[in-house]
C-alpha positions in Angstrom: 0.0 0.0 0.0 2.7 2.3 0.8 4.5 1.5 -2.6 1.4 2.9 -4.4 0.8 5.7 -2.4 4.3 6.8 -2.8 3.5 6.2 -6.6 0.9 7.9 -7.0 2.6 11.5 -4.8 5.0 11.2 -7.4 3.2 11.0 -10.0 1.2 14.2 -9.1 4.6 16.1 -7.8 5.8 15.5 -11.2 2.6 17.2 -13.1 2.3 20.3 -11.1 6.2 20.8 -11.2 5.6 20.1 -15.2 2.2 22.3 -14.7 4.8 25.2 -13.0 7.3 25.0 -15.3 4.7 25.5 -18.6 3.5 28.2 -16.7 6.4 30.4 -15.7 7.6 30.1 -19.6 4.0 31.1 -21.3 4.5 34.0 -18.3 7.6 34.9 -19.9 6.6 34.6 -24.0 3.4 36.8 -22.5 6.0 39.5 -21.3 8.1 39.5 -23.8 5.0 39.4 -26.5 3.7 42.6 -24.6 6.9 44.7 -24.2 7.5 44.0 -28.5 3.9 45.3 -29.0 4.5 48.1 -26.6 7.8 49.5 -28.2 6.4 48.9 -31.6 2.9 50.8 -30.7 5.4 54.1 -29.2 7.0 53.7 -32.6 4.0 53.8 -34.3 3.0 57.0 -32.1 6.4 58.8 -32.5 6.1 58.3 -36.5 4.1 61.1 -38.4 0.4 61.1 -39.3 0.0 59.7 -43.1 -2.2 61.9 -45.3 -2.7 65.4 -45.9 -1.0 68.5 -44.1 -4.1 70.4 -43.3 -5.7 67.3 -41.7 -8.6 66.7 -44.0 -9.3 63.6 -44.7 -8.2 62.8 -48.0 -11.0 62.1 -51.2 -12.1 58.5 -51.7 -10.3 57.8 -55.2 -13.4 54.9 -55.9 -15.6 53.2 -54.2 -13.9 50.4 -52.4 -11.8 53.3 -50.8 -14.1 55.0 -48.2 -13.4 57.6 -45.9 -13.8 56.5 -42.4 -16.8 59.0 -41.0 -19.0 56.9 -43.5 -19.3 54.0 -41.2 -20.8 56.5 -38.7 -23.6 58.1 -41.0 -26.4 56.3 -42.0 -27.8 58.6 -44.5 -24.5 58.6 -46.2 -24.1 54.8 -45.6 -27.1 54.4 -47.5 -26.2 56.7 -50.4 -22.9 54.8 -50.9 -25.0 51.3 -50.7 -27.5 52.6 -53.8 -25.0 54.8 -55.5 -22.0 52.5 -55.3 -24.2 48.9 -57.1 -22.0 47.9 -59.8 -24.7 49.1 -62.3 -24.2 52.5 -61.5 -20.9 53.5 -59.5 -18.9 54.3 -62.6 -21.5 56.7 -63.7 -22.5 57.8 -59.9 -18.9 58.3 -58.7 -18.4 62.3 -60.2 -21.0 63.3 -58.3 -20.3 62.2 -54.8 -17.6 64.1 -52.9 -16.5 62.2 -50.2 -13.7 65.2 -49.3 -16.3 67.6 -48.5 -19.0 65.7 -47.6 -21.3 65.9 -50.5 -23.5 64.7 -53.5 -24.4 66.9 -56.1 -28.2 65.8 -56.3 -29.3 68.2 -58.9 -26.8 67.4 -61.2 -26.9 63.6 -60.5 -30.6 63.7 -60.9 -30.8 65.6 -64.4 -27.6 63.4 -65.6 -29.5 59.7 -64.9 -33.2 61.1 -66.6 -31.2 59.4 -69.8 -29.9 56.1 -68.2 -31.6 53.0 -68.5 -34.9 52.5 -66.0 -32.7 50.3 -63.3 -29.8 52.7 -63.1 -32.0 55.2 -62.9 -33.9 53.7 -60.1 -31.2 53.2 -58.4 -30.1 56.7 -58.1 -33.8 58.1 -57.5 -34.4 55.2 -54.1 -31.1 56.6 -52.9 -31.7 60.5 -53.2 -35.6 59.3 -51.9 -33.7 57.0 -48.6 -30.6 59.0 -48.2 -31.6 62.2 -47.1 -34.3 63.9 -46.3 -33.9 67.7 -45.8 -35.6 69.3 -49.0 -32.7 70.8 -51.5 -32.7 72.1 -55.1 -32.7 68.1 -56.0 -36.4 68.2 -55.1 -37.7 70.2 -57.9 -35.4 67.5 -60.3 -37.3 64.5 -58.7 -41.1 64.7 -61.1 -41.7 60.9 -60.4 -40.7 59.8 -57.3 -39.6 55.6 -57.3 -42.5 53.6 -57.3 -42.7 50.2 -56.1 -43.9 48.8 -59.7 -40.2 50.7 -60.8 -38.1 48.2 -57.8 -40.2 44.9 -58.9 -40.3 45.7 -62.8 -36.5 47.2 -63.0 -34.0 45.8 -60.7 -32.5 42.6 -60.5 -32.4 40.5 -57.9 -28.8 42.0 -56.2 -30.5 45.5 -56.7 -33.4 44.4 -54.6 -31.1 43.0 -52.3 -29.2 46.7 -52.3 -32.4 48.2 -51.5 -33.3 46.2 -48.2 -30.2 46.5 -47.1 -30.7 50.4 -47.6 -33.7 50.2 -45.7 -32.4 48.6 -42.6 -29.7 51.0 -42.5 -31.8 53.5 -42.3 -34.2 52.1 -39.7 -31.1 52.0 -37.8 -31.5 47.7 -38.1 -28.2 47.2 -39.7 -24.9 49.0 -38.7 -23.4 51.2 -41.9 -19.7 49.5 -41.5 -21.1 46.0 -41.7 -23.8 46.8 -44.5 -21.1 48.3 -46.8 -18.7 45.6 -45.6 -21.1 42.9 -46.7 -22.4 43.8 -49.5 -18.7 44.3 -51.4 
């Protein structure tokens, strides 16, 4: 009996000195992991600012380049879901200024009157979603989107670009992970 007992003590002496040893090594890697990320995070905040000298933040050069105060505004979050579809962002993209904040409505909605009926649609649900504070643009707007102009003109993905509008704007779906999503 003793013969086991004496077994078995050193059996479990052996695991937690094996369980003490792993330990104070992973202690170590943690330290020296954390110290490395330290000194490289001071670098990082000793190093100058990329992007322009005045501090603006610098224009969007397409679409998959988005300034970062998008993911915060859900009308603009669901201007850049309508207006950046594939059907229309090459056409859309002159008249959105991400640099100072701003579409050119008027212009945007007198320039798509000549597209086909789903870019056009596609431009008029995101004026219509986007914002709502009356502007010049309202005047350009003679036949607001119907819902016969989403079922009869947009494809399925355009559809699909529409809800996801919608629930941005409800405030159901965050901007970043709508944008994010959707590609």
């Amino acid at each position: 009996m003793l013969g086991v007992l004496r077994t078995v003590c050193t059996v479990v002496g052996v695991v937690v000195l094996y369980s003490a040893v792993v330990a104070a090594v992973w202690v170590s890697l943690v330290r020296v992991a954390h110290s490395r990320a330290r000194s490289a995070a001071d670098r990082r905040a000793a190093a100058p600012a990329p992007g322009p000298p005045d501090g603006a933040e610098r224009r969007a050069r397409s679409w998959e380049e988005l300034p970062s105060w998008l993911w915060r505004d859900r009308a603009w979050a669901v201007a850049v879901v309508l207006l950046g579809a594939p059907a229309v962002r090459v056409r859309t993209a002159p008249f959105v200024d991400f640099e100072h904040r701003r579409i050119d409505w008027p212009g945007l909605l007198e320039e798509c009157r000549g597209w086909p009926p789903d870019q056009r649609t596609m431009v008029r649900s995101a004026y219509e979603m986007a914002f709502q504070a009356p502007t010049g643009a309202t005047r350009a707007v003679t036949d607001p989107v119907s819902l016969r102009d989403v079922v009869v003109h947009l494809d399925d993905h355009e559809v699909e670009r529409i809800r996801v509008a919608m629930q941005i704007r409800r405030g159901r779906l965050e901007p970043a992970e709508a944008i994010t999503a959707l590609g």
